[in-house]
C-alpha positions as CSV (number, residue, x, y, z in Angstrom):
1,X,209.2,173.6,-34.7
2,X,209.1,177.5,-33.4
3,X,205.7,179.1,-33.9
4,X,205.8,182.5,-35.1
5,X,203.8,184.9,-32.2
6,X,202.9,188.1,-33.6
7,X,203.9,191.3,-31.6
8,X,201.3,192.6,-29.0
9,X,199.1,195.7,-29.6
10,X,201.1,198.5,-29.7
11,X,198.2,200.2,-26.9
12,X,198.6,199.3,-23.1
13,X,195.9,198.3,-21.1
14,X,195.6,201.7,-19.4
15,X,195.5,203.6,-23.1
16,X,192.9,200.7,-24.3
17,X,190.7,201.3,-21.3
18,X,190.4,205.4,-22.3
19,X,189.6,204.7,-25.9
20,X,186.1,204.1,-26.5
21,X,184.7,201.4,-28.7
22,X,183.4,203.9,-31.9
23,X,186.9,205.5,-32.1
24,X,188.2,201.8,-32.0
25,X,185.6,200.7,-35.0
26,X,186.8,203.7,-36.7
27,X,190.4,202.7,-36.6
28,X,189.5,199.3,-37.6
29,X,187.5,200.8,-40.4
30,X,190.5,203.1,-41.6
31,X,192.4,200.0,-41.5
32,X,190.5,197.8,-43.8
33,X,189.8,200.7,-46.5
34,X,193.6,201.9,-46.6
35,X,193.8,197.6,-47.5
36,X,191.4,196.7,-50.0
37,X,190.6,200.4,-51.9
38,X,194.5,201.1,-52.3
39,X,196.8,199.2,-54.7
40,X,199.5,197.2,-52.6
41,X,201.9,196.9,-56.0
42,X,204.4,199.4,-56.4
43,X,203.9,201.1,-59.6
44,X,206.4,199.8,-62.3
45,X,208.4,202.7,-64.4
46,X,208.3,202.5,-67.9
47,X,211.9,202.8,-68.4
48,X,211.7,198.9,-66.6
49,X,209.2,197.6,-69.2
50,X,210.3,194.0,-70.8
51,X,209.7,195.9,-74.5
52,X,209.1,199.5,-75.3
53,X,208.2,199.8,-78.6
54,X,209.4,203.3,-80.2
55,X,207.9,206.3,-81.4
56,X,208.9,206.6,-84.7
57,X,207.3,202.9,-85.3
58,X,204.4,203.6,-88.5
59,X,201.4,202.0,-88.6
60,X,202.3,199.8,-91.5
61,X,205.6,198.3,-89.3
62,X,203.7,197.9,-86.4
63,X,200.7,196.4,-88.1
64,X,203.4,193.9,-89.9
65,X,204.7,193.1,-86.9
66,X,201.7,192.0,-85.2
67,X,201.1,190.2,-87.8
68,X,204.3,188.6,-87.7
69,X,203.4,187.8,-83.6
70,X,200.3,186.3,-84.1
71,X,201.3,184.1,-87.1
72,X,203.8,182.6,-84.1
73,X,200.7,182.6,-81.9
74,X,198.9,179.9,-84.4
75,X,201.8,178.2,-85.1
76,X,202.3,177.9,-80.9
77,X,199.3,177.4,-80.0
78,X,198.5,174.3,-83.2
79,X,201.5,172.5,-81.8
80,X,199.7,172.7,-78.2
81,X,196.6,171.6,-79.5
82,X,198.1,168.5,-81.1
83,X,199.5,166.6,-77.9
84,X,196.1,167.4,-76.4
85,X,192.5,165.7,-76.0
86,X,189.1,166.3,-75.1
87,X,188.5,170.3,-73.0
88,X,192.0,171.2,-72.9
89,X,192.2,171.0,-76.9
90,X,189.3,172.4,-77.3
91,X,190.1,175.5,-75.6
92,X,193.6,175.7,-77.5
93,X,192.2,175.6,-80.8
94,X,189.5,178.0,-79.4
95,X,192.8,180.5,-79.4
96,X,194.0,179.3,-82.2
97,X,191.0,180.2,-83.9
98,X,190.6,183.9,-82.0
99,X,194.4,184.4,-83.1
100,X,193.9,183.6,-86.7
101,X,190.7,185.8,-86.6
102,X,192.9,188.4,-84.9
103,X,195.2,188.1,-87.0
104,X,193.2,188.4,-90.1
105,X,191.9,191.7,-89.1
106,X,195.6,192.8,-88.4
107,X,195.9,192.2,-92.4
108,X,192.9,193.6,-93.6
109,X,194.4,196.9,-92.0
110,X,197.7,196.9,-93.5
111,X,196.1,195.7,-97.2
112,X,194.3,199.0,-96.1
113,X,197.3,201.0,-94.9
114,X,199.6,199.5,-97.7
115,X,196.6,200.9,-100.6
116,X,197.1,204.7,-99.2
């Protein structure tokens, strides 16, 4: 088995011994910020995005359809619950029961939308 040896330091000894410590710690510090405060995921375009819903979509079609979507949700997630037991059906039904109260909301707006 080959172990993988990383690549020395790109300074030489005779550079390292010029460098003082602080501007070293400053480096090091400019290192870890550009790492954890900056997002390492390229940014997706929109024209990639799995669905892109259009903008001549109403209210009352998009309402219906997620309506539609979360009527699959419950129907998904009671066939989950059923070949489950104990915690793990709990929490399904638990989404269940957020979908369907999701969902009811969802048609509360379009009987709202549908009345105007």
């Amino acid at each position: 088995m080959k172990k993988v040896v990383p690549d020395p330091p790109s300074l030489t000894l005779q550079d390292a011994e010029q460098c003082d410590s602080q501007s070293l710690d400053r480096a090091a510090v400019r290192r870890a910020l550009d790492y954890y405060l900056h997002d390492h995921k390229p940014a997706r375009p929109i024209s990639t995005a799995i669905f892109a819903i259009p903008d001549s979509v109403n209210s009352e079609a998009a309402l219906a359809q997620a309506s539609d979507l979360l009527r699959c949700a419950v129907a998904s997630a009671s066939e989950a619950g059923d070949g489950l037991c104990g915690l793990a059906r709990d929490r399904v039904l638990s989404v269940m029961h957020l979908v369907e109260l999701a969902r009811a909301y969802v048609d509360k707006s379009l009987d709202g939308v549908a009345m105007h």
